[in-house]
C-alpha positions as CSV (number, residue, x, y, z in Angstrom):
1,X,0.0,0.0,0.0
2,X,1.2,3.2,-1.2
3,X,1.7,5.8,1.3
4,X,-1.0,8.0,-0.1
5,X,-3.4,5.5,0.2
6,X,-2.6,4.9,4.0
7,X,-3.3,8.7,4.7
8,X,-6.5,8.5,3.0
9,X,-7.7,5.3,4.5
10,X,-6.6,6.2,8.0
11,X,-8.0,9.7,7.7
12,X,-11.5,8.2,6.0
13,X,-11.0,5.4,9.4
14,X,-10.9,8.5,11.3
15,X,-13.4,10.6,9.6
16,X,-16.3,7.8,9.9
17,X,-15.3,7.0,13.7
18,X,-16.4,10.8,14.6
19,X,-19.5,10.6,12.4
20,X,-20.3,7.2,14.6
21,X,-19.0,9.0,17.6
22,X,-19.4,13.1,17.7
23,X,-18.9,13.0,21.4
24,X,-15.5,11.2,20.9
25,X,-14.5,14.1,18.8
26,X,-13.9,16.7,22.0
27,X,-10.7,15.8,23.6
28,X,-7.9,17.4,25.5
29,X,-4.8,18.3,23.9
30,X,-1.5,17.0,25.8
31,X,0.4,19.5,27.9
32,X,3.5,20.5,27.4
33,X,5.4,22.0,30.7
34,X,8.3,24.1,29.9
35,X,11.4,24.9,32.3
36,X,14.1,26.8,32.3
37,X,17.6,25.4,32.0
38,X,19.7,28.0,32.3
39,X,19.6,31.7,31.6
40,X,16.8,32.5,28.3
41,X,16.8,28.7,27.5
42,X,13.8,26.6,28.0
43,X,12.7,23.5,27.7
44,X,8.8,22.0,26.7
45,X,8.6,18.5,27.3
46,X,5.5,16.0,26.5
47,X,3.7,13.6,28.5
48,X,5.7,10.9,26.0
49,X,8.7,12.2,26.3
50,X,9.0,14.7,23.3
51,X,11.3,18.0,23.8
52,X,11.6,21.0,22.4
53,X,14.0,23.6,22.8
54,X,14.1,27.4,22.9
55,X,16.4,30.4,23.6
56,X,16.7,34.0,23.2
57,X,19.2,35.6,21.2
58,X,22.4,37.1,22.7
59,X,21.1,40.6,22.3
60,X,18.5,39.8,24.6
61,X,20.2,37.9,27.3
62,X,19.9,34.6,25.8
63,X,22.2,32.0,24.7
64,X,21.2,31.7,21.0
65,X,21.7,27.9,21.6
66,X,18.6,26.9,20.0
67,X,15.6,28.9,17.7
68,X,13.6,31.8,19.5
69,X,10.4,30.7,20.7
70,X,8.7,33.2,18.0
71,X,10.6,31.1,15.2
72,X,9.2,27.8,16.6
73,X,5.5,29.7,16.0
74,X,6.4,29.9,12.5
75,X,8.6,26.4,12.1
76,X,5.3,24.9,13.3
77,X,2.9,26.8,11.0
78,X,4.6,26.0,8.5
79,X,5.2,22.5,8.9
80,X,1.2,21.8,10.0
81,X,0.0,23.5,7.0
82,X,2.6,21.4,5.3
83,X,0.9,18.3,6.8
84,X,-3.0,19.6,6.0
85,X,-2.2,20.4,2.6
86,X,-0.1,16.9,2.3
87,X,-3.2,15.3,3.6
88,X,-5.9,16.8,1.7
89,X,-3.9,15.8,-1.5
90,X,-3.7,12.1,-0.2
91,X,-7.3,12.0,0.7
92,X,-8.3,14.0,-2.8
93,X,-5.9,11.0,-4.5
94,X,-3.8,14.0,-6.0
95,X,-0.2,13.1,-6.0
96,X,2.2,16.2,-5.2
97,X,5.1,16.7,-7.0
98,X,6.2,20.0,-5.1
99,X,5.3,21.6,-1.7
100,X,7.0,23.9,-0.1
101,X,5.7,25.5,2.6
102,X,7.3,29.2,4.0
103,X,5.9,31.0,6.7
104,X,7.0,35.2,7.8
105,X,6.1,37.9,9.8
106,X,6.5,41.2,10.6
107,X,7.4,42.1,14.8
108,X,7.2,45.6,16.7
109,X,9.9,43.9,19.1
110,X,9.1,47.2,21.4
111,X,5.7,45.2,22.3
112,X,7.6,42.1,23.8
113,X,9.8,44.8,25.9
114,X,6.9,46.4,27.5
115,X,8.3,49.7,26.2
116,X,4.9,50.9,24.1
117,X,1.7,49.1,25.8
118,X,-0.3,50.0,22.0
119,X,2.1,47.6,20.6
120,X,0.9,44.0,20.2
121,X,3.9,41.7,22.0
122,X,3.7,39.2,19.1
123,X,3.8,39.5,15.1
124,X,1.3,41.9,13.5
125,X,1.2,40.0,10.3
126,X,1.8,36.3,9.1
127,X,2.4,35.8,5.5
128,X,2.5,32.0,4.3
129,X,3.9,31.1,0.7
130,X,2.9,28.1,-0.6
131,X,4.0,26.6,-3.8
132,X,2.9,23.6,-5.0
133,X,2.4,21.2,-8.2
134,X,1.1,18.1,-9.4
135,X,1.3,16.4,-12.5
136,X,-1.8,16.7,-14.5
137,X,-4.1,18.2,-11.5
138,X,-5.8,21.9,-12.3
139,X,-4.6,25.1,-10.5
140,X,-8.2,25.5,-9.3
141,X,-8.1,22.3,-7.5
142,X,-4.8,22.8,-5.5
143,X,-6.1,26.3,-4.6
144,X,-9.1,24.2,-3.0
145,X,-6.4,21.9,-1.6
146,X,-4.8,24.6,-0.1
147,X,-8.3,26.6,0.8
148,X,-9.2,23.6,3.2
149,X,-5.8,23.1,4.9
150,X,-6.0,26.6,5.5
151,X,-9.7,26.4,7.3
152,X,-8.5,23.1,9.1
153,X,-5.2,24.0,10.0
154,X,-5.5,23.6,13.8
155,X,-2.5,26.2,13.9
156,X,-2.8,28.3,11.2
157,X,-6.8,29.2,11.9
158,X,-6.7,30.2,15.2
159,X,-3.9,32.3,14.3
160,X,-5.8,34.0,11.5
161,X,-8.6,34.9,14.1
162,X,-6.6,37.2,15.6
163,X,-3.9,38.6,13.1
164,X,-4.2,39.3,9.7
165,X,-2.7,36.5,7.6
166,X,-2.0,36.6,3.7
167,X,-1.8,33.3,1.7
168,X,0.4,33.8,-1.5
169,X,0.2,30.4,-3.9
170,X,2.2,29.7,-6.7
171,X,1.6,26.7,-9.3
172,X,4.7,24.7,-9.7
């Protein structure tokens, strides 16, 4: 079995279960409980054992041993609407030849200092280029592709309710 097909079959798997089962649909997300090592650098760790790693950058304090905590927003935008887009093709049977997935933003860093209290502490913008192909498949059906992965994106939509975020597509 292709690894397409095990997307789609586990996502349809999934996708009837909740129709079954609408009350198994609600569920806590797992916690993550972050420390501090030493100095700027923290730690997030999962209830299986997953890590992830932050630290500020020198200017700040920090050790700029590991990505900023603001970078990991956008590394993990990036790669879920990588992953909705990637699955939305498999369930659609449209086989990618290109995604790439980049993800920006623009920062007052005067907010995050406390110097100017109008000034929002986190980006005022995200802008998310997508480009992406497949072989014999329309330009009006990867913009759907990419249309629902942007309304399911359970990180990109919340973050589009409360800052403005552009999509930019380009056909490979």
């Amino acid at each position: 079995m292709s690894t397409q097909q095990q997307i789609r079959d586990s996502m349809q798997g999934v996708i009837e279960y909740y129709t079954q089962n609408p009350d198994h649909a609600l569920s806590q997300d797992k916690e993550a409980v972050a420390v501090i090592e030493e100095g700027l650098r923290a730690r997030a760790t999962g209830p299986n054992g997953q890590t992830l790693v932050c630290d500020m950058p020198q200017a700040l304090g920090g050790g700029a041993t590991a990505p900023s905590p603001g970078w990991m927003m956008r590394a993990a935008l990036a790669n879920c609407e990588a992953i909705m887009i990637a699955l939305r093709a498999a369930q659609l049977g449209i086989e990618l030849t290109t995604l790439e997935v980049r993800v920006d933003s623009l920062s007052d860093d005067r907010g995050m200092l406390g110097m100017d209290a109008s000034r929002p502490a986190g980006p005022l913008n995200m802008k998310i280029s997508i480009r992406i192909g497949a072989d014999g498949v329309s330009a009006d059906a990867l913009h759907s592709v990419v249309e629902w992965a942007e309304k399911c994106s359970p990180v990109g939509e919340p973050l589009a309710r409360v800052m403005p975020t552009e999509y930019v597509v380009e056909i490979d």
